[in-house]
C-alpha positions as CSV (number, residue, x, y, z in Angstrom):
1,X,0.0,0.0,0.0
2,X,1.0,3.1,-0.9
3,X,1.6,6.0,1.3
4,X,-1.0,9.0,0.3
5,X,1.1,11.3,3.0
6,X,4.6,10.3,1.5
7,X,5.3,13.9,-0.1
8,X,4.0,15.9,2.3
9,X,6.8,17.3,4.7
10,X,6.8,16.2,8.2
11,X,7.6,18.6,10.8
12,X,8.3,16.1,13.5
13,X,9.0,12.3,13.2
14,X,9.2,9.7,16.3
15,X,9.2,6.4,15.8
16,X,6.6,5.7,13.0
17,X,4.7,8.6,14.1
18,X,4.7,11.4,11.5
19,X,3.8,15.3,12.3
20,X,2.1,16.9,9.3
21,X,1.0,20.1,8.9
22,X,-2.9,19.8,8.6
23,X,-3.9,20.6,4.7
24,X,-7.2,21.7,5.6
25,X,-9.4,21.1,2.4
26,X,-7.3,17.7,1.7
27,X,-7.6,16.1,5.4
28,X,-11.3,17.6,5.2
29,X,-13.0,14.0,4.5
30,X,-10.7,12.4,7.2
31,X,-11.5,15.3,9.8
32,X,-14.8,15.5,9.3
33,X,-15.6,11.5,9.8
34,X,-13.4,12.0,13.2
35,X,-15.5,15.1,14.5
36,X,-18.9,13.8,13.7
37,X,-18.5,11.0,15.9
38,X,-20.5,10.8,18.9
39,X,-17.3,9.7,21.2
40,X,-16.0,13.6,19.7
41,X,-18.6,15.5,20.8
42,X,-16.9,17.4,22.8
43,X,-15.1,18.9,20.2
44,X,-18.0,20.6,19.3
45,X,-18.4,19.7,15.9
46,X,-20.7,17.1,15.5
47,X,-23.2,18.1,12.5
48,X,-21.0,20.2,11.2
49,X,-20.8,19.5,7.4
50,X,-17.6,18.4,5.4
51,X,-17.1,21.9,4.1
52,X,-17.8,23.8,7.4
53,X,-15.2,21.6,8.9
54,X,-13.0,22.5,6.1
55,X,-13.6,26.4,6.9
56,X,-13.0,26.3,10.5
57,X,-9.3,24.7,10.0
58,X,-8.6,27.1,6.9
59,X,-9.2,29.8,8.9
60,X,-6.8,28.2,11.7
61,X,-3.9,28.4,9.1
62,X,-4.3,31.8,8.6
63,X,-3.4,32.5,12.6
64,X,0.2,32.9,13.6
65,X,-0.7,31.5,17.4
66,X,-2.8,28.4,16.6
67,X,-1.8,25.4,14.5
68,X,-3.2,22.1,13.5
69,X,-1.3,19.1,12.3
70,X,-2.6,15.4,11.0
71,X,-0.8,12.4,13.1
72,X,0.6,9.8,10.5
73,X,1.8,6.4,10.5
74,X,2.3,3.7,8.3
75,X,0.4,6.1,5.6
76,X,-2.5,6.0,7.9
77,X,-4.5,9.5,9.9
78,X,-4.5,8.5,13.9
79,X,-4.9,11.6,14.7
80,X,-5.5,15.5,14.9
81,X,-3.2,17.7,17.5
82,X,-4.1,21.3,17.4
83,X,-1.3,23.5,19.6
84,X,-2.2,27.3,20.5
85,X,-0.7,30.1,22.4
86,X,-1.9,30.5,25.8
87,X,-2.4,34.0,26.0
88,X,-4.0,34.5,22.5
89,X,-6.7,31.7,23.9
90,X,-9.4,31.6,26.3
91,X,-7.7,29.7,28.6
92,X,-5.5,32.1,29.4
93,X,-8.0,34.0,30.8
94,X,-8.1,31.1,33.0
95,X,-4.7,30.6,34.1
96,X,-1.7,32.4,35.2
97,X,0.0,31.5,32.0
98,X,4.1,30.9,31.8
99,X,7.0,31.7,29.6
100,X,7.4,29.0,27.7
101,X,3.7,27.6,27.7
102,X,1.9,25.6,24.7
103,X,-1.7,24.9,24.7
104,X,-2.2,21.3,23.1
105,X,-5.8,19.4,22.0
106,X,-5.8,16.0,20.9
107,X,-8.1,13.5,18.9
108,X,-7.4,10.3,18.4
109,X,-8.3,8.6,15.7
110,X,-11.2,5.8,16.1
111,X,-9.7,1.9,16.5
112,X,-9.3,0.6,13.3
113,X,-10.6,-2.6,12.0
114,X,-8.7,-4.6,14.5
115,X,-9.9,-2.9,17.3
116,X,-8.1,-0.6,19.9
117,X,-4.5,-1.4,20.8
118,X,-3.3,-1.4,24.0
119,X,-0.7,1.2,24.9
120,X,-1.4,3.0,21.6
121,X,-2.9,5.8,23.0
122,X,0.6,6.2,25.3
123,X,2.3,6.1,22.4
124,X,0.7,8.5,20.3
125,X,0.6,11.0,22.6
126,X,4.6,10.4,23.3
127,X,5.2,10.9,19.5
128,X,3.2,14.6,20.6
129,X,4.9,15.4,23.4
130,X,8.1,14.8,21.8
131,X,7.3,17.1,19.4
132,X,5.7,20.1,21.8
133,X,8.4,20.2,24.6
134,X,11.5,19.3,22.9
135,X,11.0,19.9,19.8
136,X,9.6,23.1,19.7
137,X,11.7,24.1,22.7
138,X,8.9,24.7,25.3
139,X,8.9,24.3,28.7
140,X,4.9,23.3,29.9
141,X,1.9,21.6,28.0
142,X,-1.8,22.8,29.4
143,X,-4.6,20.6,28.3
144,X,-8.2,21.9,28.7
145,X,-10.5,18.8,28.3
146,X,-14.3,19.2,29.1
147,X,-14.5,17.9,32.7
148,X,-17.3,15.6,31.5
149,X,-14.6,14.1,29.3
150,X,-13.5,11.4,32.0
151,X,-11.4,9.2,29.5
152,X,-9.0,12.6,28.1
153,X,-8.5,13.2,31.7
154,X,-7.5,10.0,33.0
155,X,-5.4,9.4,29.5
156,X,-3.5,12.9,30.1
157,X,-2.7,12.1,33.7
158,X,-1.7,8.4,32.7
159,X,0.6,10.2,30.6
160,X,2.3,11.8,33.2
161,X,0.4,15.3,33.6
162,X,-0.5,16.8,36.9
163,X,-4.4,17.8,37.4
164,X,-4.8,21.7,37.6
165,X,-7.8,23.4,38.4
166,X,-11.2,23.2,37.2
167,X,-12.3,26.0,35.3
168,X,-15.0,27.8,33.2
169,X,-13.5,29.2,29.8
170,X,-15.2,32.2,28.8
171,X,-18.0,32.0,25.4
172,X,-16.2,33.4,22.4
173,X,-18.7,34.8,19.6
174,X,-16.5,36.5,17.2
175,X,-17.3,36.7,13.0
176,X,-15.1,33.9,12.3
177,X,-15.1,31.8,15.7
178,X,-18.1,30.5,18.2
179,X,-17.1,28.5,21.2
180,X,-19.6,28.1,23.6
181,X,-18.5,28.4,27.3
182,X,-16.8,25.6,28.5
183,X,-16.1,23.8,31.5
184,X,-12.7,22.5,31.6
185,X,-10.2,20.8,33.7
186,X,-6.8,21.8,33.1
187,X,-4.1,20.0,33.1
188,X,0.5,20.5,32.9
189,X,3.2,18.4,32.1
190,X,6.7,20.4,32.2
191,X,9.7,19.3,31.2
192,X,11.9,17.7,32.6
């Protein structure tokens, strides 16, 4: 089988993880599927159509302080990592934000045919953190998963990061961008 993501660019490899900048009208189809799941509802776009997904991460590429990249391997999608900016996001309203801070949301893609793997997950997000700390030189991760989202949390603290507060991130209703208000409970993982 051919590899459909061969000659597209990785910004980060680990293992047979690939980083990939996110081609938003390409990865549409793949997006789209992933979001309109029920177990990615909290990513707020379930019955959003193929090209409204499309929209929301081509407007993404046009900011300087949020980024979206497609998780690769073996020439398969497994998953969508989205990094921000603290302070040039709502939960930095919500924080006392540090030097040195990223802002990190991840999807994983659904088990494939043979069901899930264990320790996949682990690894997958390895392969991220990889990229986020060391590779782009930072110093702390913050997660903001919905605190209703019980299996993110436990994953992230699996993972090694420390439960911060609970929070309430402010609704944002601007021409381009609508997030309802959320309640989140953030989580850090420095580096070590």
């Amino acid at each position: 089988m051919s590899d459909p993501y061969a000659t597209r660019g990785a910004v980060h490899e680990t293992g047979a993880v690939r980083v990939l900048p996110l081609d938003a009208h390409a990865d549409a189809d793949v997006l789209h599927r992933w979001v309109g799941e029920e177990r990615a509802a909290f990513w707020g776009m379930n019955g959003l159509t193929r090209d409204q997904v499309a929209e929301i991460y081509a407007h993404m590429d046009t900011l300087d302080t949020h980024h979206a990249f497609l998780l690769v391997r073996d020439g398969e999608p497994v998953g969508l990592l989205q990094t921000y900016e603290p302070e040039a996001d709502r939960v930095g309203e919500c924080y006392e934000v540090r030097d040195g801070d990223i802002g990190v949301h991840v999807l994983l893609a659904p088990a494939g045919e043979g069901g899930a793997r264990s320790g996949w997950s682990a690894q997958l997000l390895d392969a991220v953190v990889s990229y986020i700390l060391p590779g782009l030189g930072r110093r702390r991760v913050v997660v903001d998963p919905d605190v209703r989202n019980e299996k993110a949390i436990a994953r992230f603290l699996r993972q090694g990061f420390v439960a911060g507060e609970s929070v309430t991130l402010p609704e944002i209703d601007l021409p381009d961008v609508y997030l309802p208000e959320k309640k989140a409970q953030l989580a850090f993982l420095e580096r070590e």
